[in-house]
N, C-alpha and C positions, 0 to 999 in steps of 0.2 A: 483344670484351672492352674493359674500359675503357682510356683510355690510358694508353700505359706512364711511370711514373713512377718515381725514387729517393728514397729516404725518409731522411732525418739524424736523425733524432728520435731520443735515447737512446741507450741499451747495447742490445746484441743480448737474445732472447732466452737466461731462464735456466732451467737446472735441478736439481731437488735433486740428478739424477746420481746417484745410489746412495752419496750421502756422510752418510746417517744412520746407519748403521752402526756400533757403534761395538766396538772390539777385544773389549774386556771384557763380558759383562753387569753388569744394574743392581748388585750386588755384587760383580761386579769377581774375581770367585773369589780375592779376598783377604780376607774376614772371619775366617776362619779363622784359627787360632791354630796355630804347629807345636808346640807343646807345651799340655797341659792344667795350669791354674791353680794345680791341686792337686801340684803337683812339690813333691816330698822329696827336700831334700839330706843329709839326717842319714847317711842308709846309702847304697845303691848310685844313682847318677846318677839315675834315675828311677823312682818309684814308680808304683802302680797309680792308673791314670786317664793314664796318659801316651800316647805314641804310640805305643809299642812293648808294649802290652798288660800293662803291670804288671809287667814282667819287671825284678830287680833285675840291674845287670850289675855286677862288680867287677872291679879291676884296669884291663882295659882298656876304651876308651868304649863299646863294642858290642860280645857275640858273635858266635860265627860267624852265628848263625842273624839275629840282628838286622841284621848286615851284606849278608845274603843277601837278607831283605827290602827293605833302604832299596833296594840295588841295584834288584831289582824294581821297586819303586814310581819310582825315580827311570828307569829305561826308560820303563816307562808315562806317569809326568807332564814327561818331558822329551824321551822319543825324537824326537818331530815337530820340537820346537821348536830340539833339537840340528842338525839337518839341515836348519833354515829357510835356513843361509845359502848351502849348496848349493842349496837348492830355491826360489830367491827368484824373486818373479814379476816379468819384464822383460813388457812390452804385455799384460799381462791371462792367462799361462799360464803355469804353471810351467817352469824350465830344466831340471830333470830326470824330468819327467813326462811324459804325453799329449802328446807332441810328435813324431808319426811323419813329419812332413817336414823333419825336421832333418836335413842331411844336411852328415855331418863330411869331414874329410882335403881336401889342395889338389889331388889329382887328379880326386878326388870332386864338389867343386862346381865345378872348372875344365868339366870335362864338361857338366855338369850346363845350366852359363851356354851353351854349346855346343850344347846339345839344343833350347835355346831356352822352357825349363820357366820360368816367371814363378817367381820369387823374392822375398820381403817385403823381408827384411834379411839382410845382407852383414854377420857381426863378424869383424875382422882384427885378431892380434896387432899391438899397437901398436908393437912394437920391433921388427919383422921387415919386412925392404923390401928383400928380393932377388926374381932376377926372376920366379919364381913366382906371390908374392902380388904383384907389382905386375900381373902378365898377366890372375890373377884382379879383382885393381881396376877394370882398365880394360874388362874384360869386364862387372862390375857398374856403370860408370857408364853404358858403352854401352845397357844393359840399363834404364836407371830406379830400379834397384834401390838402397836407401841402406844407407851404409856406416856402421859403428859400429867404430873403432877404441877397444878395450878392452885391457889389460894381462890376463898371462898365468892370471894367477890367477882372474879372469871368466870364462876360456874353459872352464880347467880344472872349474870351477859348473857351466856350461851343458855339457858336455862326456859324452855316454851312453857313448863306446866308450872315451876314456882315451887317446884318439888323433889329437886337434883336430889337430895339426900346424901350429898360428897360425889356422886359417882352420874357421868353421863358416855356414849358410848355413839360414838358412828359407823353404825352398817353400811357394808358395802353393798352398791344399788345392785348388784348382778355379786354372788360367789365365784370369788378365785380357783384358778385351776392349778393344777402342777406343771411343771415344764414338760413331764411324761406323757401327760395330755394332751398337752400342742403336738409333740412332734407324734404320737399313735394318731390322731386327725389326719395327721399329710400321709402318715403309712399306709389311713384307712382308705384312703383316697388315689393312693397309689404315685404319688409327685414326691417330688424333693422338695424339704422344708426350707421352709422362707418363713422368715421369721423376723419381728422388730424388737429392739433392744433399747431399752431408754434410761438411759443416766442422770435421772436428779429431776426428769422432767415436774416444775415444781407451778406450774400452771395448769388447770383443771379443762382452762377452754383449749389449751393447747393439747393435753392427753387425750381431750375426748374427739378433736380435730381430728390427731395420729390415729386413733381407733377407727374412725371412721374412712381416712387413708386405708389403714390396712384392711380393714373391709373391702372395700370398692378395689385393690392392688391383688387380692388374693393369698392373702399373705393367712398363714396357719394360726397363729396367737401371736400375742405381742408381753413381751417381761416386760417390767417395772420391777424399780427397785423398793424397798420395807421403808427406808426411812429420808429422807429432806426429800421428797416424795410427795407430788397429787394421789390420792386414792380413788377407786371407783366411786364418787362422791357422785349424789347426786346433779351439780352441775355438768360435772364429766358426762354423764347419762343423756342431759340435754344437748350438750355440745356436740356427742356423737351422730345424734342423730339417729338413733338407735342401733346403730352398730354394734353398742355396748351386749345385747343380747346375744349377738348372730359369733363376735370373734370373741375366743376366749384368752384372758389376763391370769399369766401369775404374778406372783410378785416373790423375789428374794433379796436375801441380806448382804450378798456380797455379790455385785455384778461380773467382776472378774474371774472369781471361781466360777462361776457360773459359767463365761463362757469356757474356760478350759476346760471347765466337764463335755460338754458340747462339741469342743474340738474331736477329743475322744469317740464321737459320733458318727464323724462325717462332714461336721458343718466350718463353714467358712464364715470369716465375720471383715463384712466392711464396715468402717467408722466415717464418718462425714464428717473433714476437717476442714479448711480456708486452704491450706497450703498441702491438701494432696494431690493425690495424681484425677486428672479430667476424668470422669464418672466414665465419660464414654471410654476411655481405655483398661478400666478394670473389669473384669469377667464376673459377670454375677448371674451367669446363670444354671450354675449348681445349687447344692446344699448351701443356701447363703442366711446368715444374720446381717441385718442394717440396725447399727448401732446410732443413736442419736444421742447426743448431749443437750445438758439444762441451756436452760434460755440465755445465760447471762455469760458462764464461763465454759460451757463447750462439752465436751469428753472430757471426763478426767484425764490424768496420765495413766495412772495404773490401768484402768477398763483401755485407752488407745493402745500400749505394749500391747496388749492381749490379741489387738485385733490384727489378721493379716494384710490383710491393705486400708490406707485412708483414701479416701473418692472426695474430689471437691467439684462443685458445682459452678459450669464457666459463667461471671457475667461479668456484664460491660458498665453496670450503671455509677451513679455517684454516690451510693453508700456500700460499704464493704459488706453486709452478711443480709440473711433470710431470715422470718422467723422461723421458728424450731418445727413447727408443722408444716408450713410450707417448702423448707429444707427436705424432710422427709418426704413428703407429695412428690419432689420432683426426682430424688433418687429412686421413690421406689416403682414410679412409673418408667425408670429406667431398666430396671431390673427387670419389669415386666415385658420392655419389648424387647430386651437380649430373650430371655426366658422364651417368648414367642416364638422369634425368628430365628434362635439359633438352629 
């Protein structure tokens, strides 16, 4: 391979990240008028063409039956939206939904830390620090695991049984591995490790997308970083496709050390920026890491120094970046057919 170099040049790579989206459609589902133009106040509140079918009402603003409707309609057009703020999405999955490794009570996930069950995130009543949840803390830092202290009213959100007792916990849908473990896999198997590296990846459907890339590419495991970080959350799981069982995840604290240890190996690390060199002229078919950055700002600086070459991906259209899984799909299909043919 050519020799190893670090690149300064620019921002990391970017991507549109799935921030084209936008809440409303192109009309906003506000065009609409709550009353029709044609309102008559001469007799009863509204006349025919209004909202409530031409029905005159007197005396009071709405009959029973009109009142029965708005109620109606107002379930329909507001039910969801009422309950958004219980149901509001913390890392990419709802707090009272699709969350079956959520597991509540401070005996619950004391155990739990006990059993040795890999754990995303740790939320602790922020006002409670008797010795209970401090046992549980110290079992969570032991552990890797990060801590989100939140006030009572967050928990009671996230909260399925009604029974947080300060303390609730998300497991991870599959156990982490060590990085020792990925590359002893490619040892076991007799290849040169290939490996995915992701920076900040802070999207659930997109982590579990890259999983399921590096599944179907061949790729040994894939790191993740501890913190502003998707974890093996249950939508990850879905999104992989189940991939999530077959490749194995670590996750560490410091990406950059990480890959210097790594270098120390054998291995090589491409970054995927905007402004590096065309993929097709960077050699990846040694010992290689494909590093990816977060959706929004790219590779950090520090993790791109580290790496020896950046690979950018040629295209022609009229918006400048890929998303972050798609980015990766198409590098590491690259990789695969140098890897093949060389």
């Amino acid at each position: 391979m050519n020799d190893r170099r670090n690149h300064k040049e620019g921002s990391g790579w970017k991507s549109g990240g799935n921030r084209s989206g936008r809440r409303y459609g192109s009309d906003g589902n506000r065009s609409g008028k709550r009353y029709d133009s044609d309102r008559n106040q001469s007799g009863g509140r509204y006349e025919s063409g209004s909202r409530y079918g031409g029905r005159k009402t007197s005396g009071s603003r709405y009959d029973a039956e009109s009142r029965r409707q708005n109620s109606d309609d107002g379930r329909k057009r507001y039910g969801k939206d009422r309950s958004s703020d219980r149901d509001r999405v913390f890392g990419g999955q709802t707090e009272k939904e699709d969350n079956p490794n959520r597991i509540e009570g401070r005996n619950a996930v004391l155990e739990m830390f006990r059993s040795g069950r890999s754990v995303d995130k740790l939320y602790l009543q922020a006002d409670l620090h008797d010795g209970v949840i401090s046992s549980i803390a110290r079992a969570a830092r032991e552990a890797g695991t990060v801590i989100s202290y939140v006030p009572k009213n967050r928990l009671d959100a996230m909260s399925e049984t009604g029974s947080h007792q300060g303390v609730i916990a998300d497991a991870a849908a599959v156990d982490y591995v060590t990085v020792d473990e990925i590359l002893r896999r490619a040892e076991e198997k007799g290849e040169k490790p290939f490996l995915f590296l992701l920076d900040g990846i802070e999207d659930p459907h997109n982590l579990g997308a890259i999983i399921r890339t590096a599944n179907l590419a061949g790729a040994h495991g894939v790191i993740i970083t501890r913190h502003r970080a998707a974890g093996l959350t249950a939508v990850v799981a879905k999104a992989s496709a189940g991939a999530i069982s077959y490749t194995p995840v670590a996750r560490v604290t410091n990406l950059a050390a990480e890959i210097e240890e790594l270098k120390k190996k054998g291995i090589w690390f491409v970054c995927a920026a905007m402004d590096g060199t065309p993929m097709y002229d960077v050699d990846m078919t040694g010992p290689i890491g494909l590093v990816i950055g977060n959706e929004g700002e790219g590779v950090s600086r520090l993790v791109r120094e580290k790496c020896d070459f950046t690979a950018s991906i040629p295209m022609s259209g009229d918006i400048d970046s890929l998303n972050a899984s798609v980015a990766a799909g198409v590098l590491a299909f690259e990789a695969v057919r140098q890897r093949r043919f060389q």
